[in-house]
N, C-alpha and C positions, 0 to 999 in steps of 0.2 A: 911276319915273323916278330917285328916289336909289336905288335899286336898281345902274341900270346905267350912270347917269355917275359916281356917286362911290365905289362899289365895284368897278364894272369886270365887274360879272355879266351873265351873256347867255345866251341859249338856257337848258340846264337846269335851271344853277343858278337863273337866274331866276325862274323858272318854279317852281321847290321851295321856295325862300325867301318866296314872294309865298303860297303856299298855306299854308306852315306858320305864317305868319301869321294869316290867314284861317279858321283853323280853332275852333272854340269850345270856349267855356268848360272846362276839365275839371271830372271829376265830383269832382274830389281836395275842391274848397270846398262840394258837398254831404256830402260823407263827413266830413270832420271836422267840418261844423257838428252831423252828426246825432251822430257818437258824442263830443263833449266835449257832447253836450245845451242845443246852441245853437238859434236861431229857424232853422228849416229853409226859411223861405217865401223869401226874396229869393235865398240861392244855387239851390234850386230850381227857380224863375223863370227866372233867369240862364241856367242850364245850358238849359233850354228854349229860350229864345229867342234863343240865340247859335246852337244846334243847328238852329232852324228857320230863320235868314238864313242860316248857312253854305252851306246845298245852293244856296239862291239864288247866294251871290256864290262860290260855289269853281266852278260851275257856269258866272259868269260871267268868272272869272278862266282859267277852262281853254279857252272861247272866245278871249278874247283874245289871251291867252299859248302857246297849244297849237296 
C-alpha cells in the first residue's frame, strides 16, 4: 500500500519492488561469518529459513500482485 499511494508505483514496478523485498537472507552473512571464523550457526539458520518462507510468500506475493 506505501508502495502505490506514496510512491505512485503500479503494475510492474509494483510488483519488482514488493519481491525484491521479499526475497531472503543473502548468503554474503554466512560467508563472512565462516571466513573472519566467526559462530556460523545463527547466519546459517537465517539464510535457511528466510530461503524456506520466501517460496511461501514470493509465491504468494505473485498471486496477489501478478
Amino acid at each position: 500500500m506505501l508502495g502505490r499511494w506514496v510512491f505512485g508505483l503500479g503494475g510492474h514496478e509494483l510488483f519488482a519492488v514488493v519481491l525484491c523485498a521479499a526475497l531472503p537472507t543473502a548468503q554474503n552473512a554466512f560467508i563472512f561469518a565462516a571466513e573472519y571464523r566467526l559462530d556460523t550457526e545463527l547466519p546459517r539458520d537465517t539464510v535457511l529459513l528466510t530461503t524456506l518462507l520466501s517460496m511461501v510468500s514470493l509465491s504468494l506475493i505473485a498471486v496477489l500482485l501478478g
